[in-house]
N, C-alpha and C positions, 0 to 999 in steps of 0.2 A: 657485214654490210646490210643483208637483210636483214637482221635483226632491228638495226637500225631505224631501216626503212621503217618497218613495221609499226616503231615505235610513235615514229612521227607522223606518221598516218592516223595510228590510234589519240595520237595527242592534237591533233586537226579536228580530227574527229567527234573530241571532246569539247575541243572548244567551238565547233558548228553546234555542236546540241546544246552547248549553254548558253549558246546569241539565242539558239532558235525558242529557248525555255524564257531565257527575257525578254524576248520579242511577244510573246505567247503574254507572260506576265502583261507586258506593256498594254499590249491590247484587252483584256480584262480588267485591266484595273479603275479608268473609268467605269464599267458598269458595277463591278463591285460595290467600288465608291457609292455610287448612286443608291445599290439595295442596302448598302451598310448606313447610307446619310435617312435614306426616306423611308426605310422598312426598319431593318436590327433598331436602331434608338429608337425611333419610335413605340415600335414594341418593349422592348425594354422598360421607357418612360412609365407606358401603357401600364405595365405591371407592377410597378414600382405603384403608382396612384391606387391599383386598385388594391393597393396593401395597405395606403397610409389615408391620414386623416388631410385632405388635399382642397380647402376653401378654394375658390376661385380666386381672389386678391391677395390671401393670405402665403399660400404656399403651404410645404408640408410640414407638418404640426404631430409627426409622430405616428406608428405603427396605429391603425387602423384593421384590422383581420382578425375575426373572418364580418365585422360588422357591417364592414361596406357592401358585402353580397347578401347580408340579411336585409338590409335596408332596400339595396335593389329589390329582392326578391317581394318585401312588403309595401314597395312602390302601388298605390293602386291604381294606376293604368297598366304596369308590367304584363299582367297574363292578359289582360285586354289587346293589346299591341301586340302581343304574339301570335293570339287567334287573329286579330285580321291579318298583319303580316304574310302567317300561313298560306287564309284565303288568299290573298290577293296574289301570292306568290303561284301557287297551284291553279289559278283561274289565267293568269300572264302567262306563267308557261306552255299551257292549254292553248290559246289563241295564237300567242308566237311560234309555236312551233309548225302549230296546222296550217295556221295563214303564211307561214315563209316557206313550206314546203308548198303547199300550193299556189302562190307565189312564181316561185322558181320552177316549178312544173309550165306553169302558164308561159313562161319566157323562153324556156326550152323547145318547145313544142312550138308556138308562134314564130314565126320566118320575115313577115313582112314588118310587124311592129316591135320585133325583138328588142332591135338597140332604144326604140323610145319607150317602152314598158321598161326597160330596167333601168334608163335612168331616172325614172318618174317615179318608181317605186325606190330607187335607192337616194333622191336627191334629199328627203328628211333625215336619213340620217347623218348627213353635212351639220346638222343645227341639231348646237348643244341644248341638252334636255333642260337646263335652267329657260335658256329663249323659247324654247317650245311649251313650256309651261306657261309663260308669260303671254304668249300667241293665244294659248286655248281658253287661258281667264281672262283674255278681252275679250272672244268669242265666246264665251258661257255667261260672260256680264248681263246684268238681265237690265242694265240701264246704260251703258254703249257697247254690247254686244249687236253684232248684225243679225241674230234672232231677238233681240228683244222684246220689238212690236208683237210678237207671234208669241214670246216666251210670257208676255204679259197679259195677251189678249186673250189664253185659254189656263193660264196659273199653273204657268210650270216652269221650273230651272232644274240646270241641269246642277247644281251642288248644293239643294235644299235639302235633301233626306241621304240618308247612308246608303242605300243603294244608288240612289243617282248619284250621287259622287264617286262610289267606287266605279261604277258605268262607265262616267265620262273620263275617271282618270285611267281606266282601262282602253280606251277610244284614243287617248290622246298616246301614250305607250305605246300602243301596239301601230297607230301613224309614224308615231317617231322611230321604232327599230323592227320593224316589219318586212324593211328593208337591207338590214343589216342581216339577219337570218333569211331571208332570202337568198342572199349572198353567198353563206355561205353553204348554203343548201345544195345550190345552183350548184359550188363546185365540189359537193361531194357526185351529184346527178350527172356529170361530166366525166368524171373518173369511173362509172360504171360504162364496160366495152359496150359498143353498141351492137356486136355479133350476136349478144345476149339476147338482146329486145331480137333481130331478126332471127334467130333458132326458135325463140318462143310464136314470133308469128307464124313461121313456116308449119309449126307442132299444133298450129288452133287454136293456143292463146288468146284469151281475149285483153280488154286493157284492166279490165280490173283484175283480175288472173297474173296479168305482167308485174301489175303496180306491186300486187302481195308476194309473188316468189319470186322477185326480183328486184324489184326496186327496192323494197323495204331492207330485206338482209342485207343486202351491199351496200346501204346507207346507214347502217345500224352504228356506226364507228361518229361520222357525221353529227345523226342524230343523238348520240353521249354528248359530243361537245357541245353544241348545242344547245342541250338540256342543262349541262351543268352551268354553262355561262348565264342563261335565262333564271334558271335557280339562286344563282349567286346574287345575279345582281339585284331581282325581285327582293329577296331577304334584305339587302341593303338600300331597297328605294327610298329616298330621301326627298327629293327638288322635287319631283311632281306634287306630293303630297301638302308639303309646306306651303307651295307657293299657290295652288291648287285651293286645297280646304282648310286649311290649318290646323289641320287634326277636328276639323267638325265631317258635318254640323253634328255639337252631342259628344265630341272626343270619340265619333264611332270611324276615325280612318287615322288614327293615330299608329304610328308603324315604332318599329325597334328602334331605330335612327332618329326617329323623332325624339322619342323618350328622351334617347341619350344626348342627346344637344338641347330639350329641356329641362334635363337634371343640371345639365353642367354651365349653361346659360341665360334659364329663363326659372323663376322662382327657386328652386333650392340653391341654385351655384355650388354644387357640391362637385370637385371634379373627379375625386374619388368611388363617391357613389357612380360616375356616369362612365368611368373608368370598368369599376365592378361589370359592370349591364355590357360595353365592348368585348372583357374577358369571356363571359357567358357569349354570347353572340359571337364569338370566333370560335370557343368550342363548339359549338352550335353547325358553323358552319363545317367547320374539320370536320365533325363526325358525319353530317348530311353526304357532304363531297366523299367521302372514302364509302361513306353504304353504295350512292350513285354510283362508283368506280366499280367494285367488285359487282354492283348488280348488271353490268354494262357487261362486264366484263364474262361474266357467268352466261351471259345471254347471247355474247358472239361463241362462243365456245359450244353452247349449243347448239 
């Protein structure tokens, strides 16, 4: 009889963990779906073009490889768009991260205007980076901009020269997600104990004293994510720039994204050449993202 028992116990058993294994399935399988519909084929496709010979109307016309990445590579804007990209990526990082940590330092420490500083500083990032592009090229218009008269009166715009436009498309970035790193700033700065800040004042501490052997290392995790998200996305800026300068004035703010939506849609229509330039630009980013990771990584450990 026990044996029995035992048996049906273990056969309950099994069949509890195989609801609970397709319940488990069930629930996965939308998102799966999702990174198999909008990631795996994509990628795939991705790959597949940047092997074949891939007109834009035409379709694919046959093995292409390795010429589509020679082509990319003797693109002449390619190394162009990757020096400013760089720039622009390392000068956005810079800003974003110092202005969201001090940012979120400022909200943390303010009592009275706390709830109205964060949501003043977080309510741009509500508005998608296409509309907030479009908000800043009516305001930098030098003919119904609300500088105008002043932009006209002493001969200056803000996307006539390559500096000025990287400036202003810097200015407009760092309004639009300033606030977003802010954010998350704030809740790495929350997650440090506060027993910490009062040991350090009881010991004589000062704030700048606190900020570096305390704030910084227990924000060092924070400040990876952070960085890598800013680095990523910088490497992929796209709306600002487009809608912004159009890759002027001079082809001197043309970025990698650019490139590749004017290979594949604006004079060559090649979708394989613009294929090739994605493949490069993801390995680009893999390798960037995993140096960041172990150098992050190496530096909490120290």
């Amino acid at each position: 009889m026990s044996i029995q028992t035992a048996r049906l116990t273990a056969a309950t058993t099994n069949r509890r963990a195989n609801r609970a294994g397709l319940r488990g399935w069930a629930y996965a399988a939308p998102t799966a779906l999702f990174v198999i519909v909008l990631f795996v084929i994509p990628l795939i496709l991705v790959f597949r073009m940047s092997a074949s010979q891939w007109p834009l109307l035409a379709g694919d016309q046959g093995i292409n490889f390795p010429d589509n990445f020679t082509n990319a590579v003797d693109n002449r804007f390619f190394w162009a768009s990757i020096r400013f990209t760089l720039k622009y990526t390392v000068l956005a990082t810079i800003l974003l991260i110092s202005i969201g940590l001090g940012l979120a330092l400022l909200v943390q420490e303010s009592s009275r205007w706390k709830g109205f500083l964060r949501t003043a500083f977080l309510v741009p990032s509500a508005l998608g980076l296409a509309s907030a592009s479009l908000l800043f090229y009516v305001l930098y218009s030098p003919l119904a901009g609300p500088f105008a008269p002043i932009m006209n009166h002493f001969g200056w715009s803000f996307l006539g020269s390559p500096n000025a436009a990287l400036a202003s498309t810097l200015f407009l970035v760092v309004w639009r997600f300033a606030g977003f790193y802010m954010l998350l700033m704030l809740v790495g700065l929350q997650a440090i104990p506060g027993e910490l800040y009062e040991a350090a004042r009881m010991d004589g501490a000062g704030v700048w004293r606190t900020f570096r052997d305390i704030t910084i290392p227990l924000l060092k995790p924070t400040i990876a994510l952070t960085t890598i998200l800013c680095v990523t996305g910088s490497l992929l800026a796209f709306e600002q720039f487009y809608i912004l300068t159009k890759g002027g004035p001079d082809n001197s703010t043309i970025t990698v994204v650019q490139l590749i939506y004017s290979v594949a849609f604006q004079g060559q229509n090649d979708l394989g050449v613009a294929a090739a330039i994605s493949v490069i630009v993801l390995a680009a980013l893999v390798i960037i993202n995993v140096v960041q990771l172990r150098a992050f990584r190496g530096s909490g450990e120290n």
